[in-house]
N, CA and C atoms as an extended XYZ file, in Angstrom:
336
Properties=species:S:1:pos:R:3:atomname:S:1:resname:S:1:resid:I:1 pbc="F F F"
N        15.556       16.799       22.189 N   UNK     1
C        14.202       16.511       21.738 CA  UNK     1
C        13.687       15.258       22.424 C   UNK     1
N        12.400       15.262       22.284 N   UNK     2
C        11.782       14.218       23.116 CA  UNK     2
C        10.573       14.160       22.952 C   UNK     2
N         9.469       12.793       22.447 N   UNK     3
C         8.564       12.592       21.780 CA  UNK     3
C         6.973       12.616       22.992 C   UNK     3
N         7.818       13.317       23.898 N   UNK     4
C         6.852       13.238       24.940 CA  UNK     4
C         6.158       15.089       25.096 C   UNK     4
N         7.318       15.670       23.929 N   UNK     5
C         7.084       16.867       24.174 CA  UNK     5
C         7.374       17.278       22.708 C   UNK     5
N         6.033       16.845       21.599 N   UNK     6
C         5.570       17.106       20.493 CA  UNK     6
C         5.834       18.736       20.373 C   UNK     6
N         6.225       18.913       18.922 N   UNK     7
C         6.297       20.289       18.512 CA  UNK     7
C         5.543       20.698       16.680 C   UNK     7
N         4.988       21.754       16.495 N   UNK     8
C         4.084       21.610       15.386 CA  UNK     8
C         5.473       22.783       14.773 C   UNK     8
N         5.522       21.648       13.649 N   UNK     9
C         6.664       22.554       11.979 CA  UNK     9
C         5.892       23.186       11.443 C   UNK     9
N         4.916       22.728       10.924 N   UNK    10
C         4.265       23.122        9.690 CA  UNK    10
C         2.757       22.268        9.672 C   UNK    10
N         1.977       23.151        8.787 N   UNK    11
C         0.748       22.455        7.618 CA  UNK    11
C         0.545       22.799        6.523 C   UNK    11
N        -0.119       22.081        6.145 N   UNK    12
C        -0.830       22.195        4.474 CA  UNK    12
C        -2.120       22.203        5.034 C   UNK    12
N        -3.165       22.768        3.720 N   UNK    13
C        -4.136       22.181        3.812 CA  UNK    13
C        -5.066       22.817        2.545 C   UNK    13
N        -6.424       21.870        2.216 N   UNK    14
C        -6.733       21.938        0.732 CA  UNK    14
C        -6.702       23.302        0.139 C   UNK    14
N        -6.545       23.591       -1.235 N   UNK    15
C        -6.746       25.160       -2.048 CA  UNK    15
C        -6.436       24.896       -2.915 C   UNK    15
N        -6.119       25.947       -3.644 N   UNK    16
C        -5.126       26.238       -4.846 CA  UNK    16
C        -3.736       25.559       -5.188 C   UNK    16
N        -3.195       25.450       -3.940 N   UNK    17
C        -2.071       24.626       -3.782 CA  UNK    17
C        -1.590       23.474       -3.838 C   UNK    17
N        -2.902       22.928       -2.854 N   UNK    18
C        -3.329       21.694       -2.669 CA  UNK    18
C        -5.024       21.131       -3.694 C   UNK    18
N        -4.462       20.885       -4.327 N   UNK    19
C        -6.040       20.747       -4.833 CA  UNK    19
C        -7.061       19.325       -4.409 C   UNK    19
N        -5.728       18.379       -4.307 N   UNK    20
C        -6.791       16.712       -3.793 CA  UNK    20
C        -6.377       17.079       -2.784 C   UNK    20
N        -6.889       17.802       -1.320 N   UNK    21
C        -6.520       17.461        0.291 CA  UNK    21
C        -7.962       17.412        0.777 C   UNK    21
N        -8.964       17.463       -0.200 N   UNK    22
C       -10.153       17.677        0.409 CA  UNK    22
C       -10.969       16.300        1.132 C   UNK    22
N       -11.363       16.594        2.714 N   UNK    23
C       -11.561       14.993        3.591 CA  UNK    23
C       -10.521       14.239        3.175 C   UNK    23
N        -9.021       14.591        3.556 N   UNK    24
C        -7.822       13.124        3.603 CA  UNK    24
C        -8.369       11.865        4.313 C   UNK    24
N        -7.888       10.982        3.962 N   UNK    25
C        -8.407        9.761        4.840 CA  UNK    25
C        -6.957        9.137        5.217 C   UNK    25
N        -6.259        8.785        3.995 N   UNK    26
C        -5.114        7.907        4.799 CA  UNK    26
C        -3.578        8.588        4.257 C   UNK    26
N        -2.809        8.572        4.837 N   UNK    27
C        -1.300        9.082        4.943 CA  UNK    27
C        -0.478        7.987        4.987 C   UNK    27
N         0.482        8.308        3.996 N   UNK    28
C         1.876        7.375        4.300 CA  UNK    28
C         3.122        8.236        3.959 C   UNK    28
N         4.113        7.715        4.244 N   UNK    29
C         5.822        8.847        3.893 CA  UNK    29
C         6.529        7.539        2.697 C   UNK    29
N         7.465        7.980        1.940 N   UNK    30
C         8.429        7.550        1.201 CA  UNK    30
C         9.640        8.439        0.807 C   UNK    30
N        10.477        7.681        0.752 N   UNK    31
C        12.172        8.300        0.700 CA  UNK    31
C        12.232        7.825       -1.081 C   UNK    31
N        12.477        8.507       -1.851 N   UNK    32
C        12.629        8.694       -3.141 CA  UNK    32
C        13.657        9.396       -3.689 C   UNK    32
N        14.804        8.602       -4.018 N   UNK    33
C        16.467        9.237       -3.865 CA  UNK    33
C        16.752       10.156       -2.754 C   UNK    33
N        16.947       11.469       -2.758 N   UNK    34
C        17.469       11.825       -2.013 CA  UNK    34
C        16.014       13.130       -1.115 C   UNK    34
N        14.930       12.647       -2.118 N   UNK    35
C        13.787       13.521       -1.123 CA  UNK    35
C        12.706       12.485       -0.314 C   UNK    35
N        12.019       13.300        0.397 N   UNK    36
C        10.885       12.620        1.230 CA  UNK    36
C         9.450       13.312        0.400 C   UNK    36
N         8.589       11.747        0.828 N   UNK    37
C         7.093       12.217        0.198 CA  UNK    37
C         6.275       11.441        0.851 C   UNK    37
N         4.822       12.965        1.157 N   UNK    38
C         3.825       12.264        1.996 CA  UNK    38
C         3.042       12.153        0.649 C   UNK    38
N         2.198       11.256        1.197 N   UNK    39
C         1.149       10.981        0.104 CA  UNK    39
C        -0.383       10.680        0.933 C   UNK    39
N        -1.488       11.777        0.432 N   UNK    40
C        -2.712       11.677        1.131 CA  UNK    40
C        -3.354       10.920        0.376 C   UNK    40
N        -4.449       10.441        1.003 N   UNK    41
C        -6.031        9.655       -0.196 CA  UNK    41
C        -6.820       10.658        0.215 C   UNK    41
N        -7.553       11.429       -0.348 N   UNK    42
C        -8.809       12.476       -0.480 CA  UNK    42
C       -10.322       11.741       -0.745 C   UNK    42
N       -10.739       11.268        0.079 N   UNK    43
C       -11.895       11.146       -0.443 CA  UNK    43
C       -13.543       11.616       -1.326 C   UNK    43
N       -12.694       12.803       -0.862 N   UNK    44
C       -14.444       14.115       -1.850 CA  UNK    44
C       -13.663       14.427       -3.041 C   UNK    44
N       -12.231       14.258       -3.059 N   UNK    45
C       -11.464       14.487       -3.983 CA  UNK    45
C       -11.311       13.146       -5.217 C   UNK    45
N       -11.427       11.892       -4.764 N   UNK    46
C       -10.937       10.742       -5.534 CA  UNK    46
C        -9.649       11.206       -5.984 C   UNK    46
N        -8.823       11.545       -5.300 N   UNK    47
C        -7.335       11.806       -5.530 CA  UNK    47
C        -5.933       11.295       -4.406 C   UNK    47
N        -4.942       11.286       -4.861 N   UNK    48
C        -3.794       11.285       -4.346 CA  UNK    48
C        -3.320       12.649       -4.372 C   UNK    48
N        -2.487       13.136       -3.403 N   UNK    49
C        -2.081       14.475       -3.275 CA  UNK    49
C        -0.589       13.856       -3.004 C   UNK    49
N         0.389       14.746       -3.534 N   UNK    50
C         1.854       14.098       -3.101 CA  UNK    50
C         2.549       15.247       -2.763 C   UNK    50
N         2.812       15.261       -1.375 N   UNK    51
C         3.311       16.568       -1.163 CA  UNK    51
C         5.329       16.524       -0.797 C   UNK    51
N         5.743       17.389       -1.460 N   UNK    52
C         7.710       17.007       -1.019 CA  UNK    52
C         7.837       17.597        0.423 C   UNK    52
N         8.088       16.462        1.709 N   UNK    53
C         7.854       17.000        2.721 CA  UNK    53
C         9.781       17.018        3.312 C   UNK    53
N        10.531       16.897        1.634 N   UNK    54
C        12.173       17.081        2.304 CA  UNK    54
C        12.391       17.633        3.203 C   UNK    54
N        11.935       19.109        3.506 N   UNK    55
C        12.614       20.214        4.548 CA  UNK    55
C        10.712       20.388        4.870 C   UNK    55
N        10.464       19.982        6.037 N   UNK    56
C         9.548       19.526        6.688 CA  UNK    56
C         8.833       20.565        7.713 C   UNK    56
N        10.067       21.557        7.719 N   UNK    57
C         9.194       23.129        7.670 CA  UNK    57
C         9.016       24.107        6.679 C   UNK    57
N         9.426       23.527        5.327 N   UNK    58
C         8.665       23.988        4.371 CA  UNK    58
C         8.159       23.182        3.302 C   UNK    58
N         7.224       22.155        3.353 N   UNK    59
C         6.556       21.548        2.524 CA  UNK    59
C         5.995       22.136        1.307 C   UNK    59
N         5.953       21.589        0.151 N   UNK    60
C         5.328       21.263       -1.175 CA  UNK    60
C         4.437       20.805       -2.477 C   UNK    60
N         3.603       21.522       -2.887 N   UNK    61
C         3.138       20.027       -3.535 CA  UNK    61
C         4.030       19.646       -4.674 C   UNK    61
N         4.339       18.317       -4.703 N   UNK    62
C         5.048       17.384       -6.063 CA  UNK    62
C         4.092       17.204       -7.178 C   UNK    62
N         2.872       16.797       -6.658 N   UNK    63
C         1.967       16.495       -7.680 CA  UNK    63
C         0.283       15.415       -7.304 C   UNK    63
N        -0.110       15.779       -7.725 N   UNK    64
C        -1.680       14.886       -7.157 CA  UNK    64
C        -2.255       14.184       -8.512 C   UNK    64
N        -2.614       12.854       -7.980 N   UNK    65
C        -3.392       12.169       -9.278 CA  UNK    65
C        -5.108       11.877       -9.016 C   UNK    65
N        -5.890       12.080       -9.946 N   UNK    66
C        -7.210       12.321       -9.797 CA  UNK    66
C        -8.089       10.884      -10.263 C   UNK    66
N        -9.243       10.287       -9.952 N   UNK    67
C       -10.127        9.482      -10.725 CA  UNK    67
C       -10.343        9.640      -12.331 C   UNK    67
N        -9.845        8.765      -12.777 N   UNK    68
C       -10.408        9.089      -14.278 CA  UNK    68
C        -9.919        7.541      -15.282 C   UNK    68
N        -9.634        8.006      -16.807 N   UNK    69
C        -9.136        7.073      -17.552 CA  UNK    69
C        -7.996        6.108      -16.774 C   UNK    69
N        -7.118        6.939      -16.491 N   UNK    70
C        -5.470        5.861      -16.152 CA  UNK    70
C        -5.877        5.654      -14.768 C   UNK    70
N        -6.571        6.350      -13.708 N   UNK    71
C        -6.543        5.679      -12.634 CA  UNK    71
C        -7.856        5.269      -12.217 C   UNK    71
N        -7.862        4.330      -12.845 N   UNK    72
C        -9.377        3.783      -12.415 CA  UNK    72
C        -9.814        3.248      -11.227 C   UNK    72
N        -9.312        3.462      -10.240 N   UNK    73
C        -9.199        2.406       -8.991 CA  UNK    73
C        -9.212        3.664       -8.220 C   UNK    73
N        -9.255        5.061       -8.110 N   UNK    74
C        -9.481        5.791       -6.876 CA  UNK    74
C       -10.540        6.796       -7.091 C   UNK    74
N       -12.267        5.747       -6.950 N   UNK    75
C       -13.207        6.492       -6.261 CA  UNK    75
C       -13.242        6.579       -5.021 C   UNK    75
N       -12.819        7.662       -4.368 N   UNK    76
C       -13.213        7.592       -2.764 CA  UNK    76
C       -12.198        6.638       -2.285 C   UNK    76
N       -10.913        6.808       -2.764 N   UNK    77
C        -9.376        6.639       -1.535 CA  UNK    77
C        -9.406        6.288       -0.225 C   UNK    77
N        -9.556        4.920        0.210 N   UNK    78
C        -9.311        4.949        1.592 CA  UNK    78
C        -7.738        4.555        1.965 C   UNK    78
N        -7.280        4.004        2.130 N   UNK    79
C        -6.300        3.154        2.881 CA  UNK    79
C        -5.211        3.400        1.594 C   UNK    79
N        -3.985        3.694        2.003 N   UNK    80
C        -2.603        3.620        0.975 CA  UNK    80
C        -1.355        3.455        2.006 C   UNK    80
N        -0.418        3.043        1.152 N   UNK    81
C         0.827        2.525        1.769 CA  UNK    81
C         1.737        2.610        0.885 C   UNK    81
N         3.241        3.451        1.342 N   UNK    82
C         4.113        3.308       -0.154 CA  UNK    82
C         5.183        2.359        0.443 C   UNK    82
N         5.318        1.595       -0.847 N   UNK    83
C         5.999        0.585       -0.799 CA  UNK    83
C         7.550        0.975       -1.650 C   UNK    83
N         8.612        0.408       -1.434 N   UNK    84
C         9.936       -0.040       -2.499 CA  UNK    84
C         9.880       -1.476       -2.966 C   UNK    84
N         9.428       -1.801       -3.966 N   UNK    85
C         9.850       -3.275       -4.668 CA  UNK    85
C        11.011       -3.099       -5.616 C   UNK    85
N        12.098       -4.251       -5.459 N   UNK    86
C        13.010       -3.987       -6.399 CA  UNK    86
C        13.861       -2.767       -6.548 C   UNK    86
N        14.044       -1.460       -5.815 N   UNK    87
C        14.361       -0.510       -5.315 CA  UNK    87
C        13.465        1.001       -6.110 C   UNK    87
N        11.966       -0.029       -6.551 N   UNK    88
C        11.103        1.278       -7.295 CA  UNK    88
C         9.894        1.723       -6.026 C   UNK    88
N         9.727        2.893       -6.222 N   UNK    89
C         8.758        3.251       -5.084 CA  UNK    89
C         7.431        3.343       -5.623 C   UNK    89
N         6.419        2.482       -5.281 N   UNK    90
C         5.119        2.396       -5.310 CA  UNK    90
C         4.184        2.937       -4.306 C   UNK    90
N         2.775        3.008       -4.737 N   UNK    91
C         1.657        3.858       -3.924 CA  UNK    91
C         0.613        2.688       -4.111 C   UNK    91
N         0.118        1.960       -3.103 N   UNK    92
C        -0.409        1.109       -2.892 CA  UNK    92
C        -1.847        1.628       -2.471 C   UNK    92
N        -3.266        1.788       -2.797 N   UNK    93
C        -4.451        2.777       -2.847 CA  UNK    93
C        -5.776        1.719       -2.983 C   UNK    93
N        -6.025        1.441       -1.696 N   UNK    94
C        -7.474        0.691       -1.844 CA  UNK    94
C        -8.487        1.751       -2.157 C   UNK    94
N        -9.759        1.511       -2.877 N   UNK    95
C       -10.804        2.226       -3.167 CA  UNK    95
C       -11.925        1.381       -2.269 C   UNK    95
N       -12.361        2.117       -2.248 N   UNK    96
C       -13.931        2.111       -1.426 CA  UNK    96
C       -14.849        1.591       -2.358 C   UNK    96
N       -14.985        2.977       -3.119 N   UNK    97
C       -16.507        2.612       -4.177 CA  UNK    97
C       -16.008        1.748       -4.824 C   UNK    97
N       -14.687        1.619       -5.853 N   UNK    98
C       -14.394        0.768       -6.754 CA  UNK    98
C       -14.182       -0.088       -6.489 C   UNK    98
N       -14.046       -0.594       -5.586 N   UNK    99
C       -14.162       -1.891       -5.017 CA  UNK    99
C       -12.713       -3.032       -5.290 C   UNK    99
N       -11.628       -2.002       -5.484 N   UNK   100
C       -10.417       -2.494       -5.846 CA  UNK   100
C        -9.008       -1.939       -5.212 C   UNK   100
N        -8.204       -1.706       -5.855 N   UNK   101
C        -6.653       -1.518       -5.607 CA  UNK   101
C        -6.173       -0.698       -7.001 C   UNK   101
N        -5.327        0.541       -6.236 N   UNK   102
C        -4.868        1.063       -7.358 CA  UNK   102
C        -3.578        1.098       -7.373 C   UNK   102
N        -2.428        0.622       -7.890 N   UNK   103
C        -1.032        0.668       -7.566 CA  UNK   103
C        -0.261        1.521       -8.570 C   UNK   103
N         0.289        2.770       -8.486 N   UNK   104
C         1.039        3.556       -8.551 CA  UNK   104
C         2.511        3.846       -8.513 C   UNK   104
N         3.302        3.549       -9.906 N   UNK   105
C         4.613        3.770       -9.550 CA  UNK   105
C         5.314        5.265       -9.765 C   UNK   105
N         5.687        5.426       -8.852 N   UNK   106
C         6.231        7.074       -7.999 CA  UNK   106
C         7.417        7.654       -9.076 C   UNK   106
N         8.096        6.903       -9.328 N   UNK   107
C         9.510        6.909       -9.782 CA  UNK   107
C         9.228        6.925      -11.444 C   UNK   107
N         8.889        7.695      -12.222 N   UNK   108
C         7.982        7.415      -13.605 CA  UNK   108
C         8.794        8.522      -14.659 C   UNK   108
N         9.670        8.372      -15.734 N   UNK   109
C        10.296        9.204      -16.217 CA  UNK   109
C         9.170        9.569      -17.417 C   UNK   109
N         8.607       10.533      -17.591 N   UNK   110
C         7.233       10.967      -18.405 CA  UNK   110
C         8.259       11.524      -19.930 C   UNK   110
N         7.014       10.650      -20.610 N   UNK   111
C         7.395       10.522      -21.789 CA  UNK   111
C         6.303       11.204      -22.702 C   UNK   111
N         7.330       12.136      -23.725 N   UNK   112
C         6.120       12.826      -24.759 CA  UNK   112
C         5.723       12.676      -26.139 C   UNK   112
């Protein structure tokens, strides 16, 4: 292999499947135990899309988070970055309209 001679695995792209991919703006990857995750910003969407890109010719969606009550910080998603602090994986999400930062921890054991 050789990066001079690119090869296409796979895509996604918005639907049923994907529901926040609509106008992506920014992309980042994270290693989260033993899987990989891309994470889009959607801008027509005000969403995060998190797709499991482990086996990278067959991608997933994990899960997408939308504008609303708990995430108040992603009207119109530009710029994100996932971070590890402390060995927890975060989603780091500037907003446009809101005029802020939305920070997102990945690693979240949901409670009922």
């Amino acid at each position: 292999t050789h990066p001079a001679f690119p090869f296409p695995v796979s895509a996604v792209r918005h639907g049923a499947e994907y529901p926040a991919l609509l106008k992506p703006h920014g992309v980042t990857a994270i290693k989260v135990e033993n899987s990989t995750y891309a994470l889009l910003s959607a801008i027509n969407d005000n969403s995060i899309q998190i797709i499991d890109i482990t086996n990278p010719e067959s991608p997933h969606p994990a899960s997408h988070i939308t504008h609303g009550t708990e995430y108040v910080q992603l009207d119109r998603p530009q710029t994100l970055k996932a971070v590890q602090i402390n060995g927890t994986a975060y989603a780091l999400i500037a907003s446009r309209t809101s005029n802020g930062i939305q920070i997102i921890q990945l690693e979240h054991e949901k409670t009922t």
